[in-house]
C-alpha positions as CSV (number, residue, x, y, z in Angstrom):
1,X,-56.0,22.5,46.4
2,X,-56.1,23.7,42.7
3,X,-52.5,24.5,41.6
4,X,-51.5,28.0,41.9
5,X,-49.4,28.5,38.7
6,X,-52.6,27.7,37.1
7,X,-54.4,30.6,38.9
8,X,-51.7,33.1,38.3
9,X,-51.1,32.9,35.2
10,X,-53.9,34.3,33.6
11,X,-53.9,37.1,36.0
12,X,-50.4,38.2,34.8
13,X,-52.3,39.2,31.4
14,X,-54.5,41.7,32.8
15,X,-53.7,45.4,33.9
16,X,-50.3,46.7,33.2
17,X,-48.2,49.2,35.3
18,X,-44.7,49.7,34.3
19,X,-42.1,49.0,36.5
20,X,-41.2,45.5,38.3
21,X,-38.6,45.0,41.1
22,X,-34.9,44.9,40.2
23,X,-34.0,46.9,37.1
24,X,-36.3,45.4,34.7
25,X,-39.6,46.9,33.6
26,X,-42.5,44.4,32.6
27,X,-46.3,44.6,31.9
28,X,-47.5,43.1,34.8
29,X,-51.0,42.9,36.5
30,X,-51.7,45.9,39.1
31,X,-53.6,43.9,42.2
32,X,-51.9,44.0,44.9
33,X,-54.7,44.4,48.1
34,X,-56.3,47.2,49.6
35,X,-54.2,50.4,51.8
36,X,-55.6,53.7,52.8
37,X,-52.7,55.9,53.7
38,X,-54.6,59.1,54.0
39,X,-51.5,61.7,53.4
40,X,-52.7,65.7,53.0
41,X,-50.9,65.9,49.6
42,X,-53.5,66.9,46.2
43,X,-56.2,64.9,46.2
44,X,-55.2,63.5,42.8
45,X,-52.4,61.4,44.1
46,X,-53.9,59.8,46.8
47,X,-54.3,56.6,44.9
48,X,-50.7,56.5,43.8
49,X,-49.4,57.0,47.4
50,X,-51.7,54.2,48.6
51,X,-50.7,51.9,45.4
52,X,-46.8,52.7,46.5
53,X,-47.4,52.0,50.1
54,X,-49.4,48.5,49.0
55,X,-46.2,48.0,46.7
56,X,-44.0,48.7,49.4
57,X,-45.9,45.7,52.0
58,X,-45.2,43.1,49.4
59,X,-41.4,44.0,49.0
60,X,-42.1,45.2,45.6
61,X,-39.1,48.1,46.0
62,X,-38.3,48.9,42.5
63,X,-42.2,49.4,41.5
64,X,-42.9,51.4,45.2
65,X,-40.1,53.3,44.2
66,X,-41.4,54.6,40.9
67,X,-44.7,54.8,42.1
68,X,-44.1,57.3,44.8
69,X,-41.8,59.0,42.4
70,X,-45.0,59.4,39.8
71,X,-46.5,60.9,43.1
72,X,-43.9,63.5,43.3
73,X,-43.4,64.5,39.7
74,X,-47.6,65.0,40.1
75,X,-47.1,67.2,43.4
76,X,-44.0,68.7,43.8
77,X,-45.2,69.7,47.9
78,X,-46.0,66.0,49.0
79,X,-43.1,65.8,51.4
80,X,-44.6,62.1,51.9
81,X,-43.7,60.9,48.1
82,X,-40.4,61.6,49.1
83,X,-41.0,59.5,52.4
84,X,-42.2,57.1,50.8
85,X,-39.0,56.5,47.7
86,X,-36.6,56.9,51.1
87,X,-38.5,53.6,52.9
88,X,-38.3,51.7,49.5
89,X,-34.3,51.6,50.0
90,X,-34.5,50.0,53.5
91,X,-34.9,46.3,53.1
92,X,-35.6,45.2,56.8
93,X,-36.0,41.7,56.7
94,X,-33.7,41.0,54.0
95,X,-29.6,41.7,53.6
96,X,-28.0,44.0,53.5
97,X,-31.1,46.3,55.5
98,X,-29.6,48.9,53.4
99,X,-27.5,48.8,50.2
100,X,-24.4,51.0,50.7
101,X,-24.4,52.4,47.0
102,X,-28.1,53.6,47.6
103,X,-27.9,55.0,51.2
104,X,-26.4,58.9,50.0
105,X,-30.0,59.0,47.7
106,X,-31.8,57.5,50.8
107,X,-30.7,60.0,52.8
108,X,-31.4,63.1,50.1
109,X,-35.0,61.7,49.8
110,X,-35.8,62.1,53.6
111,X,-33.9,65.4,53.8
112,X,-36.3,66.6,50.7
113,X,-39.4,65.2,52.7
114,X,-38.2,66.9,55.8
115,X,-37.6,70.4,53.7
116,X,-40.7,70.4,51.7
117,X,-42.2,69.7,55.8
118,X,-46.3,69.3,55.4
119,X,-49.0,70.6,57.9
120,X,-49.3,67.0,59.6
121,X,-48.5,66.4,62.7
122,X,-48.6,62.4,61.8
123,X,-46.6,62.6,58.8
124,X,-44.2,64.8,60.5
125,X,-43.8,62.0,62.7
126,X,-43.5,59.2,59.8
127,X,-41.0,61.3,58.2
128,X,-39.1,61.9,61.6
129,X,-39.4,58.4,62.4
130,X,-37.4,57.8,58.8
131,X,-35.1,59.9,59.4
132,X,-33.2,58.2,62.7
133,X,-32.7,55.3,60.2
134,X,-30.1,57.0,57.9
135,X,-29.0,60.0,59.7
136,X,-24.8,59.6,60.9
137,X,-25.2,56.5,59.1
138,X,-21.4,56.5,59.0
139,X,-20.6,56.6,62.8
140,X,-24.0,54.9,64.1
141,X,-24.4,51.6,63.8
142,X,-27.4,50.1,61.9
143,X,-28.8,48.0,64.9
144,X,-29.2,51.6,67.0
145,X,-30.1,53.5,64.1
146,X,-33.2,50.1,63.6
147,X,-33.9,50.6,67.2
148,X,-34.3,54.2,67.3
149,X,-36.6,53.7,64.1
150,X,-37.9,51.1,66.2
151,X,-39.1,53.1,68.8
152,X,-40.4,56.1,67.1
153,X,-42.8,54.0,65.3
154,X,-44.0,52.6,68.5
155,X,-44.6,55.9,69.1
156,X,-46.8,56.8,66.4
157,X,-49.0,53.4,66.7
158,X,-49.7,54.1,70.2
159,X,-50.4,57.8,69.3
160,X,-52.7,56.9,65.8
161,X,-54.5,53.3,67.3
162,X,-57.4,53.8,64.8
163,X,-54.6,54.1,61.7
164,X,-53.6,50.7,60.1
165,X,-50.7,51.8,58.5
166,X,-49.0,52.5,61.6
167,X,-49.2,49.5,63.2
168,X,-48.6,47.7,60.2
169,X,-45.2,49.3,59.6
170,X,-44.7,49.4,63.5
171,X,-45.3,45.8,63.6
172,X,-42.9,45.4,60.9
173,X,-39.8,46.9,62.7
174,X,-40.3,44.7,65.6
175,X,-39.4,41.8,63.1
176,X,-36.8,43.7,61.6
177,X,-35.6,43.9,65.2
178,X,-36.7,40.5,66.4
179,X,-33.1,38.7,67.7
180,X,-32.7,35.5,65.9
181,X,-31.6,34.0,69.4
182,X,-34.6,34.6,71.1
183,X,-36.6,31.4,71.0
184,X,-39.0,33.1,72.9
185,X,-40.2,35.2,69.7
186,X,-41.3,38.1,72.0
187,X,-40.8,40.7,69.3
188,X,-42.7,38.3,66.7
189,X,-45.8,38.2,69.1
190,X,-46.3,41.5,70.0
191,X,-45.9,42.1,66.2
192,X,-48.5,39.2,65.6
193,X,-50.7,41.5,68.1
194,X,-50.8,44.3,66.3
195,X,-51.3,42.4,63.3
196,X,-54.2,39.8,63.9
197,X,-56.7,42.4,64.5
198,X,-55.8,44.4,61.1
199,X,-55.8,41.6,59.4
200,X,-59.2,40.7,60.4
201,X,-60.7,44.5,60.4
202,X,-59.1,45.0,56.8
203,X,-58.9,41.6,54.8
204,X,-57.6,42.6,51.7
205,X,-54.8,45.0,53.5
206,X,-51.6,42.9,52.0
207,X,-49.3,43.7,54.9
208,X,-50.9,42.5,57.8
209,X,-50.7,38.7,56.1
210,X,-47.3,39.0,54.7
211,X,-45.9,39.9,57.7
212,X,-47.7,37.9,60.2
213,X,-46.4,34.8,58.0
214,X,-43.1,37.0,58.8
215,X,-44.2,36.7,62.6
216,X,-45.4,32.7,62.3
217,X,-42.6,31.5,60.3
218,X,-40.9,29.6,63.0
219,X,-41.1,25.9,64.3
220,X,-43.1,27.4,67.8
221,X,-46.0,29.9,65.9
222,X,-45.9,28.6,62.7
223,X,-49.8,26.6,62.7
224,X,-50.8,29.9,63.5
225,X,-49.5,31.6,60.4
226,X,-51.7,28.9,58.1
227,X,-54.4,31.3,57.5
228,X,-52.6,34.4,56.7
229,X,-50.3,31.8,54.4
230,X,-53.8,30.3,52.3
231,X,-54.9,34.2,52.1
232,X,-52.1,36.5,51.0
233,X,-51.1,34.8,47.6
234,X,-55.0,35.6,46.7
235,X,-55.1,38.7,47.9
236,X,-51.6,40.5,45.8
237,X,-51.1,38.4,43.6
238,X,-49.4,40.6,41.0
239,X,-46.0,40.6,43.4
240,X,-44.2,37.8,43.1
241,X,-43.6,38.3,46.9
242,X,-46.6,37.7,48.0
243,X,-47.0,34.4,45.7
244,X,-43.5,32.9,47.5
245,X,-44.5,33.7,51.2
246,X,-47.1,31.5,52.0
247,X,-45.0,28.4,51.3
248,X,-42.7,29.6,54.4
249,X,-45.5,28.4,56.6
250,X,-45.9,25.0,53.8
251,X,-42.2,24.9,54.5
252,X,-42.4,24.7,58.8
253,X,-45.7,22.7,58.7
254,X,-44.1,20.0,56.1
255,X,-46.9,21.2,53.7
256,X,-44.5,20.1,50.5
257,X,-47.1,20.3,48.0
258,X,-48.6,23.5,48.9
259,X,-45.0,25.0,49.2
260,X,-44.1,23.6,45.5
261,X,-47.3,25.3,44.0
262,X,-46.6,28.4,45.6
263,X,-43.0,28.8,44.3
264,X,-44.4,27.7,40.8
265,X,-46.7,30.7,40.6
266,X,-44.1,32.9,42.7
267,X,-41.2,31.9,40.1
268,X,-43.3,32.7,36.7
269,X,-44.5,36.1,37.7
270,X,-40.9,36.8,39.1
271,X,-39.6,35.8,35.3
272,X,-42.4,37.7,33.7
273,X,-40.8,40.7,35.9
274,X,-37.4,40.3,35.6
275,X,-37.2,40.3,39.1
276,X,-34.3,37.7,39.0
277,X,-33.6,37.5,43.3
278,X,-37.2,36.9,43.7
279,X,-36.9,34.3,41.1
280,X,-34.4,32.5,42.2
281,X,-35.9,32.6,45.5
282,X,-38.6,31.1,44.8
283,X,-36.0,28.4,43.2
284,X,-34.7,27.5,46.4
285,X,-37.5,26.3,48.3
286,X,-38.2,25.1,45.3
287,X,-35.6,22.7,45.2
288,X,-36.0,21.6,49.0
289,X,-39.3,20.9,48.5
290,X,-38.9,18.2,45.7
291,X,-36.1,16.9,47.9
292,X,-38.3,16.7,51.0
293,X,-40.8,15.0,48.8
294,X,-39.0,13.0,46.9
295,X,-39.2,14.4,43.6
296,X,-35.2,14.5,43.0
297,X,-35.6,14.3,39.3
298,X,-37.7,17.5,39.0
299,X,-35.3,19.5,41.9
300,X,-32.6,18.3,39.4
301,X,-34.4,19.7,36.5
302,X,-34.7,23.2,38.6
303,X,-30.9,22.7,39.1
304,X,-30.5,22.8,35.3
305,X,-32.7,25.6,34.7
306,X,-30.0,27.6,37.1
307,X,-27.1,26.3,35.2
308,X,-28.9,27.9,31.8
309,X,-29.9,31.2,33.3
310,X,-27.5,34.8,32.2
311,X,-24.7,35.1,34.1
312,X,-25.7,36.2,37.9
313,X,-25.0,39.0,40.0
314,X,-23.6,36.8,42.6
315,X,-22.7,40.1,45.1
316,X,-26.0,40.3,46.0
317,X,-26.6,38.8,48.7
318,X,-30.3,37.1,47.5
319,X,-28.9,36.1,44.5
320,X,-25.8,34.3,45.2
321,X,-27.3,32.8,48.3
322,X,-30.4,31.3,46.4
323,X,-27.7,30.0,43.2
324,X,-25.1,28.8,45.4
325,X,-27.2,26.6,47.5
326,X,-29.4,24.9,45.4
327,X,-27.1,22.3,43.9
328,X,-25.4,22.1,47.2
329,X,-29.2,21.1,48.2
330,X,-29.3,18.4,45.8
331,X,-26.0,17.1,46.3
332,X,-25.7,16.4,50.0
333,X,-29.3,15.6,50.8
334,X,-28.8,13.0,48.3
335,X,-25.5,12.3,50.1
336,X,-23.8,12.3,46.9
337,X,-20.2,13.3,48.6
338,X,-18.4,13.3,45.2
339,X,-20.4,15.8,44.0
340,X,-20.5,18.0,46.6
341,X,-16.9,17.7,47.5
342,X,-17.0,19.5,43.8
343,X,-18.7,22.7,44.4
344,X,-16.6,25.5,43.9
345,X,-17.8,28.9,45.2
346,X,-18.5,31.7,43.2
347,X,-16.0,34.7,42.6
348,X,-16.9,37.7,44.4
349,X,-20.2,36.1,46.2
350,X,-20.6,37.2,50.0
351,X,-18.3,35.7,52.6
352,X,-21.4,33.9,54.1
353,X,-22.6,32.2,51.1
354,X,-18.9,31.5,50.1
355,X,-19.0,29.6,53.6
356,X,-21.7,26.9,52.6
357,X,-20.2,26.2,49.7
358,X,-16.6,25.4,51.6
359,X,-18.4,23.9,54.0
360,X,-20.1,21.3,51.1
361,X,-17.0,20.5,49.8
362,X,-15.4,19.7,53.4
363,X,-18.4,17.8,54.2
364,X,-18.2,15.5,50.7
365,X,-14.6,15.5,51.8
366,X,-14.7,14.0,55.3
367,X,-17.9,12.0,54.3
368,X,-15.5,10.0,51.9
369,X,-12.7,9.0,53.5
370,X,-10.3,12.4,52.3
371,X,-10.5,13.8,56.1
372,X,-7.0,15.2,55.2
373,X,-8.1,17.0,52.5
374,X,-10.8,18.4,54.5
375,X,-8.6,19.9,56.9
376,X,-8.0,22.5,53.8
377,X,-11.8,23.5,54.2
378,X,-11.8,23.7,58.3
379,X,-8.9,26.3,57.8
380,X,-11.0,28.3,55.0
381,X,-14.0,28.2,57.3
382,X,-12.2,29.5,60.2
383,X,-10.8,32.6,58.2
384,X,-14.2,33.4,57.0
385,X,-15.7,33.2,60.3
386,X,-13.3,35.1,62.0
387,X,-13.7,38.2,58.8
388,X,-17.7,37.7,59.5
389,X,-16.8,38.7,63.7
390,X,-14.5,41.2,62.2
391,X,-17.0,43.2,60.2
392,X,-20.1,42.6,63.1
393,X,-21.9,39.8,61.4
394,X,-21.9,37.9,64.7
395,X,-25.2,35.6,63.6
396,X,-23.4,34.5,60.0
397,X,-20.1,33.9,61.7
398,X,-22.1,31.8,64.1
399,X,-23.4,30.0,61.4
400,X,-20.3,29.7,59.8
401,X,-19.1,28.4,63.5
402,X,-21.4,25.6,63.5
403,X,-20.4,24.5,59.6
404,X,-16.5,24.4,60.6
405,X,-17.9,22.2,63.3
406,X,-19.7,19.6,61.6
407,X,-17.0,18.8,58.6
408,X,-14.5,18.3,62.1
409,X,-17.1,15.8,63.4
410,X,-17.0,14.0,60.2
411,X,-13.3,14.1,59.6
412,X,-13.1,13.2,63.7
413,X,-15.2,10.0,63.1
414,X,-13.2,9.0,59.7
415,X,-10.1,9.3,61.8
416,X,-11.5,6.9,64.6
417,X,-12.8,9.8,66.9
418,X,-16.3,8.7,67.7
419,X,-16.5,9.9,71.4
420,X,-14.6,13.4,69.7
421,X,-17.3,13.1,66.8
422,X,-20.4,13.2,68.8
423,X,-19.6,15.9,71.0
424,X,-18.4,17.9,68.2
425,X,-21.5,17.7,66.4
426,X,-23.6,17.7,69.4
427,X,-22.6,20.8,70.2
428,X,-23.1,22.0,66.5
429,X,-26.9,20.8,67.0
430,X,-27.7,22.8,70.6
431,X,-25.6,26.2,69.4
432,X,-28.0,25.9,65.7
433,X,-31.5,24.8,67.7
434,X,-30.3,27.6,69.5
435,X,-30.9,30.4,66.7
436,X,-33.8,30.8,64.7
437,X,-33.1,31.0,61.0
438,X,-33.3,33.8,58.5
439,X,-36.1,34.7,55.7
440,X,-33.7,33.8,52.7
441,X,-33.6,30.1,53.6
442,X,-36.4,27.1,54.8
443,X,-33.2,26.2,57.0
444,X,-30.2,25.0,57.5
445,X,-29.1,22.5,54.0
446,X,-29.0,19.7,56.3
447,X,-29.8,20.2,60.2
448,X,-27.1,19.5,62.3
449,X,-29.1,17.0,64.9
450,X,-30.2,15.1,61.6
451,X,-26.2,14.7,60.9
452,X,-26.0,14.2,64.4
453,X,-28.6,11.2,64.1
454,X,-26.5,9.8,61.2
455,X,-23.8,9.9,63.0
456,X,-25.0,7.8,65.7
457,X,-26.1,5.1,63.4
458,X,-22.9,4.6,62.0
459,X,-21.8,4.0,65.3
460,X,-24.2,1.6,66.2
461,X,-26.0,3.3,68.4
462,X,-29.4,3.3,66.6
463,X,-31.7,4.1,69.9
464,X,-29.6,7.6,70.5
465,X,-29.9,8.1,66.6
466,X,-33.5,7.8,66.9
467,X,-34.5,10.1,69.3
468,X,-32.2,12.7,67.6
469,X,-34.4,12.2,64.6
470,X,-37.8,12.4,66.1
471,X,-36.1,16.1,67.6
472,X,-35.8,17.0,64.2
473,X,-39.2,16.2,62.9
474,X,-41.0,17.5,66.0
475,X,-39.0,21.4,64.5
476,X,-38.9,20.5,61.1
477,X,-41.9,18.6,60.0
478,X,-41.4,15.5,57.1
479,X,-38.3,15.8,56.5
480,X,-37.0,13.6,54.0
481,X,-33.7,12.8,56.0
482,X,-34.9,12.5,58.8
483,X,-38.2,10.4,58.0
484,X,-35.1,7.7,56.3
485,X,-32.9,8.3,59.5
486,X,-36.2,7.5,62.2
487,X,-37.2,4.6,60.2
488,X,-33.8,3.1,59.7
489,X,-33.1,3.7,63.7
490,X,-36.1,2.5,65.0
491,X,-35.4,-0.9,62.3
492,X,-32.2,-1.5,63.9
493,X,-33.2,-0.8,67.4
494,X,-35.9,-3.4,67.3
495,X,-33.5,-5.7,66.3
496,X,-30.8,-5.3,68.3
């Protein structure tokens, strides 16, 4: 496959448009697929509405945003410019859904839309539709507010079957929807669906790709989601979004190579934009791909290019998620305990991303013989999880459940514990198998049935450990830990 950062970065000299995501404004290349949103506005700004709404389907917010603005500066009427700057603020399959300091403009927008009204009957219903997300957003809560958005769009796609769009965004808030704890994926197929046939009616349409990767990018669908993966980088390639995505599939499939030239090309155009989350997304999987292939020195090189960068906004959720754990990548896949027994979290970063980097410094703790002085970290842990239930976040607090969990498996095995270590970690692996994982991570740093496997090894039991790892590979594909883990098992099994 030719390298994709060689591909890219010629187009990123070509046709300028002035505005990137973030708060940065670069000249950056203006192909981003093919959408017809047929709105009854002034002729003249149909092809800004449709460049917006193509903006909007590779997550390129700050752009859609200005876009649809231009559309409403051009004609002050179109109730649907203002439609479309209210979606750009509601971020459904990344955190927050909705930033708090944007949801009063949100919330003008619609109004605006709904004021200016327009002789539609289908916009009327788009706008509607918009308008359950963000109205009593202060006594609502989101997940009925997403749900009644939910359903309203299901509404228009079964009342406008020959319009794209509306499945397309339909299919979209089923995954915003889509419970991480169904390993089912019910929402993500009826999503994929709607989706397929779009993306085969309208092959250049970016959405219907993006988000059936969206739909795929699990351990059960995810060979399915190959083609969409090898198509949508080629077909917008000016967002830096749309570069990234395909390597979730790489990611599931163990596709390292393909995953490291996609974050390559995703990370330069994200640089050229200023778009710094999307950057240092791109980062991340990055970073777990060199480890998972074995290129350590060059994930270490990433690593250092992290350490250079300005100073972060580390309260946004993307950002401080993506900085936090890439060195904590490096350092306990390369079970270098020292080191990560050394991370320190960063000051004012989200409770959830604080969590990983407690829990790396409990785990380089107990994994070196300080199990007292991980006891500190279990006690952190605990308070964080219990804030996360506090304030709703049931599925981080879960996560940060399962975390606590492991560093007492490890301190319970340094203490002499085994029997208490393995059930302790066991049930760490069935609660986390149990829950699918979010878009802003390949997965879990290390899985907790790989630690489980290693922990069975170092109790001699190298036949259990071994069928622990092949459960691993058979959901996450080459592995790097595991691949060590199966082959050392199935060594020691054969002689004992």
């Amino acid at each position: 496959m030719p390298n994709r950062l060689q591909i890219v970065l010629p187009l990123l000299l070509l046709v300028p448009f002035s505005s990137a995501q973030e708060t940065h404004s670069h000249g950056v290349p203006d192909k981003l697929g093919k959408v017809s949103f047929l709105i009854s506005c002034e002729s003249a700004v149909q092809n800004q509405f449709n460049r917006g709404v193509a903006l909007l389907h590779s997550f390129a917010y700050t752009a859609a945003e200005q876009a649809f603005q231009d559309v409403a500066e051009e004609d002050p009427r179109c109730a649907m410019a203002h439609w479309g700057v209210a979606m750009t603020y509601f971020h459904q399959l990344w955190e927050p859904h909705i930033e708090p300091a944007t949801l009063s403009t949100a919330q003008k927008e619609i109004q605006q839309a709904q004021q200016i009204g327009t002789v539609s009957e289908r916009e009327r219903q788009y706008i509607h539709a918009l308008s359950l997300l963000y109205q009593d957003a202060a006594t609502i809560p989101y997940p009925t507010r997403a749900s009644n958005y939910e359903q309203a769009m299901s509404h228009i796609a079964a009342e406008n079957k020959n319009d794209p769009e509306a499945q397309v965004f339909y299919a979209l808030a089923l995954l915003a929807n889509a419970s991480p704890a169904d390993k089912t994926h019910v929402k993500q197929k009826q999503a994929a669906a709607l989706l397929e046939p779009i993306d085969r009616a309208y092959p250049q349409h970016p959405g219907a790709p993006h988000y059936l990767i969206h739909a795929y990018d699990n351990a059960e669908l995810a060979s399915r989601g190959l083609p969409a993966a090898r198509a949508y980088s080629q077909i917008a390639p000016s967002a830096p979004h749309a570069l990234h995505m395909p390597s979730h599939i790489f990611t599931q499939l163990g596709l390292w190579d393909d995953s490291i030239s996609s974050n390559l090309a995703a990370r330069a155009a994200a640089h050229q934009q200023g778009d710094t989350g999307e950057e240092l997304h791109a980062m991340d999987y990055l970073v777990y791909a060199y480890l998972q292939s074995g290129r350590d020195n060059d994930a270490a090189q990433v690593i250092q290019q992290l350490k250079d960068m300005p100073k972060l906004q580390v309260g946004e959720f993307k950002i401080a998620y993506a900085s936090t754990v890439m060195p904590i990548r490096y350092a306990v896949e390369r079970r270098q305990w020292a080191d990560a027994a050394a991370i320190v979290p960063a000051v004012g970063a989200p409770p959830h991303v604080i969590a990983i980097a407690v829990w790396a410094r409990g785990l380089g703790l107990a994994r070196s013989g300080h199990s007292a002085e991980a006891r500190m970290e279990i006690d952190r842990l605990q308070q964080l999880e219990d804030q996360l239930r506090t304030s709703g976040n049931d599925y981080w607090a879960t996560q940060v459940e399962i975390l606590r969990r492991e560093i007492m498996a490890w301190s319970a095995q340094a203490n002499g514990k085994p029997e208490e270590a393995t059930a302790l970690m066991r049930g760490s692996a069935d609660e986390e198998d149990a829950i699918e994982k979010l878009p802003v991570t390949p997965g879990p740093i290390v899985p907790a049935r790989e630690q489980l496997g290693y922990l069975l090894l170092d109790q001699n039991h190298p036949t259990l450990a071994l069928k622990e790892f092949e459960t691993v590979l058979s959901n996450a594909p080459g592995r790097r830990g595991a691949l060590q883990g199966a082959a050392k098992s199935a060594e020691l099994s054969h002689k004992n």
